[in-house]
C-alpha atoms as a printed R data frame, in Angstrom:
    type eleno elety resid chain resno       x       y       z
1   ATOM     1    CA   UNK     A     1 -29.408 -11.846   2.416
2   ATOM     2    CA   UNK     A     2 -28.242  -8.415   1.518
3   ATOM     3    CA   UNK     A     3 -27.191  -7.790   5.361
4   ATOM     4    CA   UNK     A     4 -25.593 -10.990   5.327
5   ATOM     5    CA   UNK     A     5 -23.359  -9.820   2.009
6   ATOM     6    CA   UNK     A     6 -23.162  -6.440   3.527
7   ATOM     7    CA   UNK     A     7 -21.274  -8.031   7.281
8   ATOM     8    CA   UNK     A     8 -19.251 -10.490   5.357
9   ATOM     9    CA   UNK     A     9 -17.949  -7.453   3.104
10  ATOM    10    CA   UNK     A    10 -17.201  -5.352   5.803
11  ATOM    11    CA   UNK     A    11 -15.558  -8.226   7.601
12  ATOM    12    CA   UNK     A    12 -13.342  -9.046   4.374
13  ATOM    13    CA   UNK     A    13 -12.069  -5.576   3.998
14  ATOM    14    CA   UNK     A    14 -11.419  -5.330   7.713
15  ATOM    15    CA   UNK     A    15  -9.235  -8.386   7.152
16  ATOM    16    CA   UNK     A    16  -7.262  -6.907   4.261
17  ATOM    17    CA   UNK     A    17  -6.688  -3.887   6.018
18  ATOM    18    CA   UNK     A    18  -5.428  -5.819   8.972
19  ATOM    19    CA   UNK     A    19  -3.130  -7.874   7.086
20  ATOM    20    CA   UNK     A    20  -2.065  -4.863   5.105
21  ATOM    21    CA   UNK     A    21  -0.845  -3.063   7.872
22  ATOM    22    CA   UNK     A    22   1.060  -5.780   8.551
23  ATOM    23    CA   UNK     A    23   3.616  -4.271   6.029
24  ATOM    24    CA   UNK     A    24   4.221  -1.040   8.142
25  ATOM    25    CA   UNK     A    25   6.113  -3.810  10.849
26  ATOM    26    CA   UNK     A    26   8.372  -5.479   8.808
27  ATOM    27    CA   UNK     A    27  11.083  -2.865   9.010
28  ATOM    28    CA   UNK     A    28  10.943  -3.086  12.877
29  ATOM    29    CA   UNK     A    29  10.879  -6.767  13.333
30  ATOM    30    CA   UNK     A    30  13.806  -7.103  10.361
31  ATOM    31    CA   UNK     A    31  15.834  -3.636  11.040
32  ATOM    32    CA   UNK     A    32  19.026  -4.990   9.933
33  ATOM    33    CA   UNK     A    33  17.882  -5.532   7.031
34  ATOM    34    CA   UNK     A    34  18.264  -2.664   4.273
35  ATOM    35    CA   UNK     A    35  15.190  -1.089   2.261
36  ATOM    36    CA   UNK     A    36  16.295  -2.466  -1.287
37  ATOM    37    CA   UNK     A    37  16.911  -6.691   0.988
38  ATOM    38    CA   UNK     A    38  13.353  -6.482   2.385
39  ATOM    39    CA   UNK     A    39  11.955  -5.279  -0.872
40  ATOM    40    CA   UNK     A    40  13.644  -8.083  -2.654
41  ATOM    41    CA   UNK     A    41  13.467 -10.634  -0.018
42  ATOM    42    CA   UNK     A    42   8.999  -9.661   0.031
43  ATOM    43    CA   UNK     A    43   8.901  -9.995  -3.521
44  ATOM    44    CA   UNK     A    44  11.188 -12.748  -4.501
45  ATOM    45    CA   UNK     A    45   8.196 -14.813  -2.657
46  ATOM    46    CA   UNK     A    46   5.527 -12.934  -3.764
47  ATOM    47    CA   UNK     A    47   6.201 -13.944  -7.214
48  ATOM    48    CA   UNK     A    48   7.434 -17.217  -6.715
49  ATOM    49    CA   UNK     A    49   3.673 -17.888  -4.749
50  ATOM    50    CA   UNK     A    50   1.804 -16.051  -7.907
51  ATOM    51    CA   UNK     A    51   3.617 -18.386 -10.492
52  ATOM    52    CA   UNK     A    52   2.392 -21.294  -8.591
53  ATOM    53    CA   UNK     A    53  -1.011 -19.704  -8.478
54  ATOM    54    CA   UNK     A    54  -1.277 -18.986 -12.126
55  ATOM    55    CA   UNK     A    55   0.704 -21.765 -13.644
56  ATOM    56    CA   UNK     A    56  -2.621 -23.668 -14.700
57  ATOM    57    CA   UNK     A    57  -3.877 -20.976 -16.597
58  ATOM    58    CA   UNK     A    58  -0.460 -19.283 -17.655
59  ATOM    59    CA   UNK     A    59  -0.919 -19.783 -21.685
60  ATOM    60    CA   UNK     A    60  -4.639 -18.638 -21.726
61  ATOM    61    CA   UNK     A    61  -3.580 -15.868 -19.431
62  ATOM    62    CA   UNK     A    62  -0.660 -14.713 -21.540
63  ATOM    63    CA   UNK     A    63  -2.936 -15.109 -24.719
64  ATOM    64    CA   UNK     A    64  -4.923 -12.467 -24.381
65  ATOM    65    CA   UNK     A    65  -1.648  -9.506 -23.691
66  ATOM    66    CA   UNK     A    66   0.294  -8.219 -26.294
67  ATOM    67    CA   UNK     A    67   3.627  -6.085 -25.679
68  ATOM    68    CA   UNK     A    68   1.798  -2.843 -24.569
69  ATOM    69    CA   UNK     A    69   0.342  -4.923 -21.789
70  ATOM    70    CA   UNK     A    70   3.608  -6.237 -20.739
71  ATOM    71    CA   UNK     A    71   5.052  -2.936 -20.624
72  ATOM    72    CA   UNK     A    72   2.249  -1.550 -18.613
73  ATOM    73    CA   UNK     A    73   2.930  -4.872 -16.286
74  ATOM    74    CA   UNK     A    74   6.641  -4.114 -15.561
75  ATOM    75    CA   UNK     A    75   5.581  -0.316 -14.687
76  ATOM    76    CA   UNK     A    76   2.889  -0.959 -12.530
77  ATOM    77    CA   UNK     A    77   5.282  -3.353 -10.830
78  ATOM    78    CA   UNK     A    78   7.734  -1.214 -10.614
79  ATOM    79    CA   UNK     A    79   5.164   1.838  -9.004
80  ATOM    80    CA   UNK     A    80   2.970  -0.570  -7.012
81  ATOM    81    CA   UNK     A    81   5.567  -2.782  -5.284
82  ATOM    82    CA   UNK     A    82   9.373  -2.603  -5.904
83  ATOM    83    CA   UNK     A    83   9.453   1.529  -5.529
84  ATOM    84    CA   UNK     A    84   6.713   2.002  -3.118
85  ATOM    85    CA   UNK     A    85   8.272  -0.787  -0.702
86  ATOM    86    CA   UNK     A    86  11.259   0.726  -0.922
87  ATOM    87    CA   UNK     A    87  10.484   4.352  -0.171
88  ATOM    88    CA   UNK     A    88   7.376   2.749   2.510
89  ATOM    89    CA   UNK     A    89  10.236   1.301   4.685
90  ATOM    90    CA   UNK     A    90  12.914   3.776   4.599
91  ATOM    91    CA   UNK     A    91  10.049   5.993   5.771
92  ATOM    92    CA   UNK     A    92   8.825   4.170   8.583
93  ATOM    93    CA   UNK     A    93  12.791   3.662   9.847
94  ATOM    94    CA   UNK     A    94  13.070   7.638   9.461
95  ATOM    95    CA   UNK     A    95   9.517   8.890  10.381
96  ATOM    96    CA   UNK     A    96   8.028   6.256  12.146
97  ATOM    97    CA   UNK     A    97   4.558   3.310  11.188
98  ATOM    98    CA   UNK     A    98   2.336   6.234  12.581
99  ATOM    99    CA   UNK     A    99   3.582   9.306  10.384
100 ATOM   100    CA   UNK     A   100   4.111   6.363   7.198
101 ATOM   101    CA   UNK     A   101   0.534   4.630   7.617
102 ATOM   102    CA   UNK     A   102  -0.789   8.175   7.881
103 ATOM   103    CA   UNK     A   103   0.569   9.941   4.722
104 ATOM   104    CA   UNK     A   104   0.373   6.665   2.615
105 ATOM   105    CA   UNK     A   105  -3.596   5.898   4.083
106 ATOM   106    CA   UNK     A   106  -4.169   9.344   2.125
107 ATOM   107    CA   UNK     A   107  -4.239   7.359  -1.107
108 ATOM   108    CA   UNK     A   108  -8.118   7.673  -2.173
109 ATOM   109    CA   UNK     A   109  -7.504  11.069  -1.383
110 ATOM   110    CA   UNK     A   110  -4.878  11.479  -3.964
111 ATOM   111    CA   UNK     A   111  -6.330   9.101  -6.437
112 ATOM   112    CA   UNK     A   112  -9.680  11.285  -6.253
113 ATOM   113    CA   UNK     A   113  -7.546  14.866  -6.904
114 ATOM   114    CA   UNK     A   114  -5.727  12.764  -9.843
115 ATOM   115    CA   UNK     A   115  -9.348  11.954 -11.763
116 ATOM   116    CA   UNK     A   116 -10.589  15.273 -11.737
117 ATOM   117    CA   UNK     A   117  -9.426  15.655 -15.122
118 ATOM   118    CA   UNK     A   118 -11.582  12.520 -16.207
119 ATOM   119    CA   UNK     A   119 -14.863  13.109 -17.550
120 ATOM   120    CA   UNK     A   120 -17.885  12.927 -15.267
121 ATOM   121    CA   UNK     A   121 -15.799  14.115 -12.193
122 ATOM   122    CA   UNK     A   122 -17.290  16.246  -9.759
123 ATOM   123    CA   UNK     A   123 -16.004  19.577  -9.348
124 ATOM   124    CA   UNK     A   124 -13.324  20.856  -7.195
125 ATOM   125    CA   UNK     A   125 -15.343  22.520  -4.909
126 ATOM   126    CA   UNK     A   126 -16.845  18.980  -3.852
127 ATOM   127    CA   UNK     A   127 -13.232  17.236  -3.178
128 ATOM   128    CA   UNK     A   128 -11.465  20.550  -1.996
129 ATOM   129    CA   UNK     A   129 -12.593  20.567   1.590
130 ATOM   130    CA   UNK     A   130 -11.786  16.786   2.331
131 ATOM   131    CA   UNK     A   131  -8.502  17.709   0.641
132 ATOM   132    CA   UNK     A   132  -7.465  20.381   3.234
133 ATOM   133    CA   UNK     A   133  -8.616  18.301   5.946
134 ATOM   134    CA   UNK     A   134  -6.067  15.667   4.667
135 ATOM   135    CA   UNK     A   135  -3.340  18.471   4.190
136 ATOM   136    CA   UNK     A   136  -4.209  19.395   8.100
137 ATOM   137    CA   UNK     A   137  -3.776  15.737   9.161
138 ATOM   138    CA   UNK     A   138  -1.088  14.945   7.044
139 ATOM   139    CA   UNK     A   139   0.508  18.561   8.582
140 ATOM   140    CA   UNK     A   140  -0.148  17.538  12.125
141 ATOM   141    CA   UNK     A   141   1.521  13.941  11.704
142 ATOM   142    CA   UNK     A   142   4.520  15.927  10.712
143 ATOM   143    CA   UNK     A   143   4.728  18.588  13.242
144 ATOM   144    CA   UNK     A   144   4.567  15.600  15.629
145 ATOM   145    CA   UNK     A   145   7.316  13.625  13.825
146 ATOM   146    CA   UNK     A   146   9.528  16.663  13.890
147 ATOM   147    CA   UNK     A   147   9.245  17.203  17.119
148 ATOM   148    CA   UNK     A   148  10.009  13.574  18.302
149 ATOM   149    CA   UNK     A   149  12.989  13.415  16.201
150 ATOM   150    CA   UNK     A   150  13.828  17.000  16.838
151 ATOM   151    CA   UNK     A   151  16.859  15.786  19.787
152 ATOM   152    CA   UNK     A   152  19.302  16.790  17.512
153 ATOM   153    CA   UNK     A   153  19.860  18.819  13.449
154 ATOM   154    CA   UNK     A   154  20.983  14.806  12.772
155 ATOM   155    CA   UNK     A   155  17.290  13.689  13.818
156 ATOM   156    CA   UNK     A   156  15.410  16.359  12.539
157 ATOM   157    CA   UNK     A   157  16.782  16.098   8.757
158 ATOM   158    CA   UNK     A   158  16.287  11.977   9.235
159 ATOM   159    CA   UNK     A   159  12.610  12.616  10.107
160 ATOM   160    CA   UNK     A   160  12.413  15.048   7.236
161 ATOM   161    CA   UNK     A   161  14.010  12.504   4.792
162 ATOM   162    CA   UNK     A   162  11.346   9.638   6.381
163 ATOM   163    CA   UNK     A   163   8.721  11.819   5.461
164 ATOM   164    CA   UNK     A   164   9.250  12.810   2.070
165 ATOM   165    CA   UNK     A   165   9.883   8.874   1.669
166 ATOM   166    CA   UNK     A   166   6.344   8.137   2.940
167 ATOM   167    CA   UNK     A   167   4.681  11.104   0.217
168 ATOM   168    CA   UNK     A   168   7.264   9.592  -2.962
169 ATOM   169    CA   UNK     A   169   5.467   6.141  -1.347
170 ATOM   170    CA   UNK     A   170   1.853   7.550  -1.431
171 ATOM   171    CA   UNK     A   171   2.559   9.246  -5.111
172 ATOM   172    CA   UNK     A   172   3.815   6.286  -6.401
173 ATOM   173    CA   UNK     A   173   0.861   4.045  -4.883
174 ATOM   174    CA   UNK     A   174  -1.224   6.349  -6.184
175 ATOM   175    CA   UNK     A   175   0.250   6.614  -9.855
176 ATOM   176    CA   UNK     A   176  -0.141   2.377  -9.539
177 ATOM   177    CA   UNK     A   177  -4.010   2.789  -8.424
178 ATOM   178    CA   UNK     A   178  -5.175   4.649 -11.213
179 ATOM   179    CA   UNK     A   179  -3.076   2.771 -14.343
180 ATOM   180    CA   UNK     A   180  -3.784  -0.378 -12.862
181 ATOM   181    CA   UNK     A   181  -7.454   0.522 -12.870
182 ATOM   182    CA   UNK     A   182  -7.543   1.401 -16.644
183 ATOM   183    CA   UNK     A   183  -5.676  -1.066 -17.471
184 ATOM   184    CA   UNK     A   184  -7.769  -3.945 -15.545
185 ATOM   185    CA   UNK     A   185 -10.948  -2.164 -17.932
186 ATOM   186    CA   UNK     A   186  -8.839  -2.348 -21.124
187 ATOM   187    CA   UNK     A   187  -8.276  -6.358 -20.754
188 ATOM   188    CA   UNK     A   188 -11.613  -7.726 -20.016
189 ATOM   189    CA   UNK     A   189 -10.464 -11.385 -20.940
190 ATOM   190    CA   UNK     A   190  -8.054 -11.265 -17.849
191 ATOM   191    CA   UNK     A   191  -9.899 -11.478 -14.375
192 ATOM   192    CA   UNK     A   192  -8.285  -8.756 -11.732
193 ATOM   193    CA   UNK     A   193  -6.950 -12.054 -10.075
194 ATOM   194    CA   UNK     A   194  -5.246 -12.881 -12.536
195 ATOM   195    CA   UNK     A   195  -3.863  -9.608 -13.428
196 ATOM   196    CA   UNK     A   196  -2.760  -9.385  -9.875
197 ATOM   197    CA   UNK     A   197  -0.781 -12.576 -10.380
198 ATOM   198    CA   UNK     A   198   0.476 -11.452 -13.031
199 ATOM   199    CA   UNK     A   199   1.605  -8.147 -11.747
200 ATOM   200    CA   UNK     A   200   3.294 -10.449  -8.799
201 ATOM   201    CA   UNK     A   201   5.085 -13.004 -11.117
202 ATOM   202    CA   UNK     A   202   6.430  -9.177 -13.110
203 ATOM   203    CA   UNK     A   203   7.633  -7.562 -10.035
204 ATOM   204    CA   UNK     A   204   9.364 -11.629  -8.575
205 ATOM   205    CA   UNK     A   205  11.390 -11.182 -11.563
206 ATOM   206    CA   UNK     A   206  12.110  -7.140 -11.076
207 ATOM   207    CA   UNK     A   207  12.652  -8.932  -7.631
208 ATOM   208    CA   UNK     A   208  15.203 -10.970  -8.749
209 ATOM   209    CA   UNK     A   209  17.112  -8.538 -10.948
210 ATOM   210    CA   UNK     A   210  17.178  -6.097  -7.302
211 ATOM   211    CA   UNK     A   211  18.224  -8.740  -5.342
212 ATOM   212    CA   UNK     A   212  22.550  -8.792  -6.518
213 ATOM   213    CA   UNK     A   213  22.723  -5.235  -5.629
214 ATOM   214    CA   UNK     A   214  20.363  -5.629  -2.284
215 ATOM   215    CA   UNK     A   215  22.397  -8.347  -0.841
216 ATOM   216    CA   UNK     A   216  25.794  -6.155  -0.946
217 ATOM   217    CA   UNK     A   217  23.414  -3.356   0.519
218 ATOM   218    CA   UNK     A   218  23.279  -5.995   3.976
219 ATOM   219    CA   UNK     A   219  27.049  -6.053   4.817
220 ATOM   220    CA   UNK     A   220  27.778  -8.423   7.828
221 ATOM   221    CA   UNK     A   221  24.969 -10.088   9.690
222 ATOM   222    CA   UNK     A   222  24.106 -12.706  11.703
223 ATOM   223    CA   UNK     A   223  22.598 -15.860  10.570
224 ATOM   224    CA   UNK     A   224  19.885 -14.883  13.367
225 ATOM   225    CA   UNK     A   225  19.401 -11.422  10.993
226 ATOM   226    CA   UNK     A   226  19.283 -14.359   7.430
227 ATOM   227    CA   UNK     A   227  16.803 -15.905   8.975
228 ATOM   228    CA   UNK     A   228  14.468 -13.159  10.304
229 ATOM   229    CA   UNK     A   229  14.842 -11.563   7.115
230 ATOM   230    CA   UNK     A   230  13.555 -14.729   5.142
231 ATOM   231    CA   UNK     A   231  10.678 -14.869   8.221
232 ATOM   232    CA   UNK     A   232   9.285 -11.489   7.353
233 ATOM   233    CA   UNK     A   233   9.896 -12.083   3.749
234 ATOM   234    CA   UNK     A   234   7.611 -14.837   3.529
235 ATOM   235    CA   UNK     A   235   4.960 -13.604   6.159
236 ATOM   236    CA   UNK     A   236   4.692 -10.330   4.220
237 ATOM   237    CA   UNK     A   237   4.291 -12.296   1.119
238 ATOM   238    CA   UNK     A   238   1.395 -14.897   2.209
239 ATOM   239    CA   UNK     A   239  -0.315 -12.996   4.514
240 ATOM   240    CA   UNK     A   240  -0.419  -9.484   2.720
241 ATOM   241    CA   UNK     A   241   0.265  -9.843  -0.417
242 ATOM   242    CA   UNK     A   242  -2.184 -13.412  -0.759
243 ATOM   243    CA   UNK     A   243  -4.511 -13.797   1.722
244 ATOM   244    CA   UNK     A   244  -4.614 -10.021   2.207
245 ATOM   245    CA   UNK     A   245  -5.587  -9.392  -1.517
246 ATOM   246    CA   UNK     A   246  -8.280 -12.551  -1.455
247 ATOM   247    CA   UNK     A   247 -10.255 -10.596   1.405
248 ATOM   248    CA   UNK     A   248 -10.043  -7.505  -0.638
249 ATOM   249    CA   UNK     A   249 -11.522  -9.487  -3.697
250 ATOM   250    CA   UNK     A   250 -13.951 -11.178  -1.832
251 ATOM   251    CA   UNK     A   251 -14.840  -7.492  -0.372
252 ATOM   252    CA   UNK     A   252 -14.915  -6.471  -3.572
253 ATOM   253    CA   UNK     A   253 -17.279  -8.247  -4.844
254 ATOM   254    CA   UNK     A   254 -20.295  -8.165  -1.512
255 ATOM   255    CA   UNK     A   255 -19.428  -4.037  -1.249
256 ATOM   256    CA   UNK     A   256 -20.741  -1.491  -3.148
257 ATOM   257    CA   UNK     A   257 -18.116   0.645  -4.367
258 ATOM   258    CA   UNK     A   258 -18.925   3.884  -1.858
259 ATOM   259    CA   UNK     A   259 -18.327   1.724   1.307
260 ATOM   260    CA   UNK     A   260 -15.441  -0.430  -0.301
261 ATOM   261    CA   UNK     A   261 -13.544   2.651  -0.716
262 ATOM   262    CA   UNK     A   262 -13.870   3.425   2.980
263 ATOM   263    CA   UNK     A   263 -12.372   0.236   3.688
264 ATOM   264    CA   UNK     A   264  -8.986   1.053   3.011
265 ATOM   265    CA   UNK     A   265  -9.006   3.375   5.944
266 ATOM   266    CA   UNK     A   266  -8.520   0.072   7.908
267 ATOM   267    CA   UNK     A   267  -5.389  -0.719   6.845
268 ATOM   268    CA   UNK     A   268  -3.950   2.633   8.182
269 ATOM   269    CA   UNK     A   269  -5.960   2.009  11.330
270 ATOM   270    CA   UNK     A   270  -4.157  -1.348  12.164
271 ATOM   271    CA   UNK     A   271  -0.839  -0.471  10.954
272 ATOM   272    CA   UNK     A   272  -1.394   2.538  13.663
273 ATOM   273    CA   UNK     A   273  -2.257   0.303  16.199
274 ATOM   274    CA   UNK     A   274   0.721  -2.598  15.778
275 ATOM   275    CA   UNK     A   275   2.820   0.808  15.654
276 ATOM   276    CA   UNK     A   276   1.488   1.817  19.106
277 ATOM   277    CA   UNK     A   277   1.675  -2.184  20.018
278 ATOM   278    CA   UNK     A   278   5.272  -2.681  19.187
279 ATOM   279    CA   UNK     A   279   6.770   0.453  20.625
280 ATOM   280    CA   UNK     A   280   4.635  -0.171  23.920
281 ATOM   281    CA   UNK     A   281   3.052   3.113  24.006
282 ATOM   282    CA   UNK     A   282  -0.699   4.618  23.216
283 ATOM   283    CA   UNK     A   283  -1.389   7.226  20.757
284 ATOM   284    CA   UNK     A   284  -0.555  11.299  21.716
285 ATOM   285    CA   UNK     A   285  -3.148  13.774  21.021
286 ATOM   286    CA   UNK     A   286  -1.598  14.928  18.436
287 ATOM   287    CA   UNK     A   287  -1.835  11.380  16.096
288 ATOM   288    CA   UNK     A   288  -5.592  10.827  17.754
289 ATOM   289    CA   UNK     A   289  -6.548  14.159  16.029
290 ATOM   290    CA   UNK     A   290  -4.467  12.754  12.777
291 ATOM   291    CA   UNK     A   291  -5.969   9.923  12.233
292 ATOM   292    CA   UNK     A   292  -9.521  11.366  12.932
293 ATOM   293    CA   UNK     A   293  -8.938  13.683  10.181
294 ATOM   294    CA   UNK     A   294  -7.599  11.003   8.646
295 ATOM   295    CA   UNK     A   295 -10.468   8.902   8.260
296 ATOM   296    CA   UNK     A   296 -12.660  11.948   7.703
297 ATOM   297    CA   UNK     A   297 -10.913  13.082   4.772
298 ATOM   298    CA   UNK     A   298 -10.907  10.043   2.918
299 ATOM   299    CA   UNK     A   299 -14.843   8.882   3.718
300 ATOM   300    CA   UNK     A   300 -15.871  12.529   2.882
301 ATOM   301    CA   UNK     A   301 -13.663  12.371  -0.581
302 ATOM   302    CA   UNK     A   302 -14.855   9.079  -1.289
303 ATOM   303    CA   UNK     A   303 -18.699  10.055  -0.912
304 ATOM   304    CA   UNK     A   304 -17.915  12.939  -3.216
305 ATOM   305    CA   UNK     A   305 -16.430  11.380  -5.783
306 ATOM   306    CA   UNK     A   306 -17.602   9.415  -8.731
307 ATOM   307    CA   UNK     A   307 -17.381   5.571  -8.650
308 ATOM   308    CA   UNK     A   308 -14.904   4.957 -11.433
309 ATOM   309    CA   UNK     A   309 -12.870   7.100  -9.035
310 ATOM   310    CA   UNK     A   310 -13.293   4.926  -6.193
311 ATOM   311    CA   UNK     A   311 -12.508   1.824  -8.369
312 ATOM   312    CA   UNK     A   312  -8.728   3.017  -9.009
313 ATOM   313    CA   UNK     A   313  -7.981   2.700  -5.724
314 ATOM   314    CA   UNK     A   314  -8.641  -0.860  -5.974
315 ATOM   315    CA   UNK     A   315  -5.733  -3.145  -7.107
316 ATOM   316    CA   UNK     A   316  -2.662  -5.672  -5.461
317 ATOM   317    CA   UNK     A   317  -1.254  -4.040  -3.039
């Protein structure tokens, strides 16, 4: 039985990764569209699908928060979706899905440097050496981006501005992971599903406010461009931010927390590989050596850190 939970675990958070990196396409397949359109276009639906979802248990739900929790709601939104999105897909146009799934796969990494100020962390000297292997990977990405885009000063600074873009994206994921966390533990009579919803319904209406200014961002385009836009929206929406997030709570909940926190590597693992899929090309040495360091960094932080630690980089993503 406990090999059975164990596959079925593994499976689900293989799922959610592979759904999440479904989010590193969506500014190929919609690249008219600007980074504020698709981050208001994902999100209008995402919220409009989570107040479906929690509409049966909305006035229990809302019961139980007071105005601190609301406030904490319309920040995490704001970190975890609406200014992550945004800065995730102008770095991917910029820098590329490789260099963007790269930096913001690094999140564990991050999220493990930010608790060492909690109590019970272990000391630096356990989580400095996965750190500088992440630093090296996250290093060699770069060189590599840099000197793909390097055909011109124009190309160069655009590569540089796509990679800042995907760290402000991994800081600000990160910065969501770890208040989210403490938050979920300070509201015990809300289930993390439901605080998920919520946090979608928060950000549909953040959504909403963006979307005025977004729209003007679009300037001419096709009814062809509309319509792919509203495509992706939606797709994104059901597929990552839904289903994606049910496989990550079913994971949850068969995984112990030391291999669910490995499972997040597979979402920057499939967002590499629909990178390499859509441009029609395999992987240099150069990203192969990335992503190996990659994936070493963040199973050999993970290991090393406490479990509370690995918990925060749990949440909706």
């Amino acid at each position: 039985m406990a090999a059975s939970s164990r596959f079925w675990g593994v499976a689900s958070g293989m799922a959610a990764g592979a759904l999440w990196g479904l989010v590193f396409l969506a500014p190929k397949v919609a690249p008219e569209a600007s980074p504020m359109m698709l981050t208001a276009g994902r999100y209008l639906a995402y919220g409009l699908i989570a107040a479906l979802l929690i509409a049966p248990r909305w006035r229990r739900v809302v019961a139980a928060l007071d105005w601190k929790a609301w406030r904490a709601l319309i920040w995490l939104s704001l970190a975890g979706n609406i200014v992550y999105f945004v800065f995730l897909v102008v770095g991917v146009h910029f820098a590329g899905v490789g260099a963007s799934a790269l930096i913001v796969g690094m999140v564990p990494v991050v999220v493990a440097l930010w608790g060492l100020k909690d109590k019970d962390s272990p000391p630096l000297t356990r989580v400095a050496p996965p750190i500088v292997v992440a630093a090296l990977a996250v290093g060699l990405i770069g060189w590599e981006s840099l000197s793909q885009g390097s055909g011109g000063e124009h190309g160069g600074v655009q590569t540089l501005i796509g990679l800042a873009c995907a760290l402000a994206a991994l800081l600000s994921w990160s910065a969501f992971a770890v208040g989210n966390s403490r938050w979920m533990v300070r509201l015990p009579a809300v289930t993390p599903h439901e605080w998920s919803l919520l946090t979608g319904v928060v950000t549909g209406g953040l959504a909403l406010l963006l979307a005025v200014p977004a729209v003007l961002t679009m300037g001419p385009s096709s009814g062809e461009a509309w319509m792919r836009l509203i495509g992706v929206s939606l797709g994104v929406a059901v597929f990552a931010s839904i289903i994606g997030n049910a496989f990550w709570n079913q994971a949850s909940r068969l995984l112990p927390l030391t291999m669910l926190g490995q499972m997040i590597v597979s979402e920057t693992l499939f967002a590499f590989l629909y990178g390499f899929l859509w441009e029609g090309r395999g992987p240099t040495v150069i990203e192969v050596i990335a992503m190996i360091l990659m994936v070493v960094s963040v199973i050999w932080c993970v290991r090393a850190h406490r479990p509370a630690a690995l918990a925060a980089a749990e949440g909706d993503h």
